[in-house]
C-alpha positions as CSV (number, residue, x, y, z in Angstrom):
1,X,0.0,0.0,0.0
2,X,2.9,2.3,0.7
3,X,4.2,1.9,-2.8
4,X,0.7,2.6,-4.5
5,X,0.2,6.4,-2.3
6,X,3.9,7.2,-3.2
7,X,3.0,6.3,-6.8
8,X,-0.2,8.5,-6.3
9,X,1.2,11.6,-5.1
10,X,3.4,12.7,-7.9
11,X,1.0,15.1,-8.6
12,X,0.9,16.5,-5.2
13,X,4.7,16.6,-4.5
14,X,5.3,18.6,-7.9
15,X,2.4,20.8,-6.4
16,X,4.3,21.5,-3.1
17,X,7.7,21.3,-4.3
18,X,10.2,24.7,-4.9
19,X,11.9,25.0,-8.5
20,X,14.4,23.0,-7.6
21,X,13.3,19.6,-6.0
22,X,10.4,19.9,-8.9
23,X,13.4,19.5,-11.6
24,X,14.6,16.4,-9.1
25,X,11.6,14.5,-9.2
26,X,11.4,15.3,-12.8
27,X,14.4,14.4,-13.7
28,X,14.2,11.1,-15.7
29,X,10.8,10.5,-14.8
30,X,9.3,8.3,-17.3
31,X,5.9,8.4,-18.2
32,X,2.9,6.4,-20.1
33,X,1.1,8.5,-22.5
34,X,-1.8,7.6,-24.7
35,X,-1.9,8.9,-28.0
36,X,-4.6,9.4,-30.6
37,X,-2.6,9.2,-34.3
38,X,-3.8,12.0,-36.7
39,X,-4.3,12.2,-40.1
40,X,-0.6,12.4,-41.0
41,X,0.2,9.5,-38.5
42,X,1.6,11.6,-36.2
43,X,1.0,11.1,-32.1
44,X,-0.7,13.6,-30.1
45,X,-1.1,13.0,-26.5
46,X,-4.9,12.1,-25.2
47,X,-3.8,11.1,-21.8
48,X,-1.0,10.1,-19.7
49,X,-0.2,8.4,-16.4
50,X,1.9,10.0,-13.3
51,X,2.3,6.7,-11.7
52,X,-1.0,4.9,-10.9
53,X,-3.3,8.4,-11.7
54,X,-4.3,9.0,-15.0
55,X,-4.8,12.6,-16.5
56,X,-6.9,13.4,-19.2
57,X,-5.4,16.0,-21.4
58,X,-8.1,18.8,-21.8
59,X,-5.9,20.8,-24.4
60,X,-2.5,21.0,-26.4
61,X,-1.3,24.5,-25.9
62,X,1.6,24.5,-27.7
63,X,3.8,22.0,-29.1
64,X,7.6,22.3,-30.7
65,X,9.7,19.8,-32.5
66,X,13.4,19.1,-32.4
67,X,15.5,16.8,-34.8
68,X,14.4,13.5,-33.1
69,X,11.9,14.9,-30.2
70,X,8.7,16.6,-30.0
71,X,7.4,18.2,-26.7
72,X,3.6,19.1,-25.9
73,X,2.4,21.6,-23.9
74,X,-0.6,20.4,-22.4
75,X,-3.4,21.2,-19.6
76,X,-4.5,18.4,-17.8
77,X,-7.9,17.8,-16.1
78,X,-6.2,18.7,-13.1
79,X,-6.2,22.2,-13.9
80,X,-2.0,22.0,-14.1
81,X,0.1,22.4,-16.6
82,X,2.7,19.8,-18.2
83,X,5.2,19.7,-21.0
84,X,5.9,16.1,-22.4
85,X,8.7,15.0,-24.4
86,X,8.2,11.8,-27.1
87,X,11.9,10.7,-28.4
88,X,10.8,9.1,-31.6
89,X,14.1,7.2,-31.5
90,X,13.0,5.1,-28.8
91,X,9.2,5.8,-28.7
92,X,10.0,6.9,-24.9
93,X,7.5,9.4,-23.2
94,X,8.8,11.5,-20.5
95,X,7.2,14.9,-18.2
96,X,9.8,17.7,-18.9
97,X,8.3,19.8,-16.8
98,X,5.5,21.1,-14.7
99,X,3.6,24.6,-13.6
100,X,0.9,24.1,-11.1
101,X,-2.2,25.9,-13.1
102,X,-4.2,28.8,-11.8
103,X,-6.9,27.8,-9.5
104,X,-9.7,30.5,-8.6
């Protein structure tokens, strides 16, 4: 059971967490994304996983593309906001980083 909260609270801890330990639990953090495949074939996030909690993506806000990587700015039905990282080399998801979203 202690494994499955720690997995849960990724979420929170990037919530509470300063600059700095937010880019430690980010770093290397891999995550499982689903995708929905456009017309050209190309993968757009739909959803992804922060350990055992899924988040629906509710938008794409911006997206950017490097030689071999593609990132997505996205807001999640958490009212956060995430940036994530496909490598098309290795098909490899990751969370790049994270801004807690404005909450009225």
């Amino acid at each position: 059971m202690a494994t499955l909260s720690r997995s849960c609270d990724v979420a929170q801890r990037l919530r509470a967490a300063g600059p700095v330990h937010r880019r430690r639990i980010l770093a290397g953090m891999t995550t499982r994304v689903e995708c929905y495949a456009g017309h050209r074939g190309e993968q757009e996030p739909v959803a992804f996983w922060l350990g055992e909690r899924r988040l629906a993506v509710q938008a794409i806000v911006d997206r950017w593309f490097g030689q071999t990587q593609r990132w997505f700015k996205v807001d999640a039905e958490d009212g956060d906001v995430y940036v994530l990282r496909h490598d098309e080399t290795t098909g490899e998801w990751d969370l790049a980083a994270y801004r807690r979203g404005d909450r009225q």
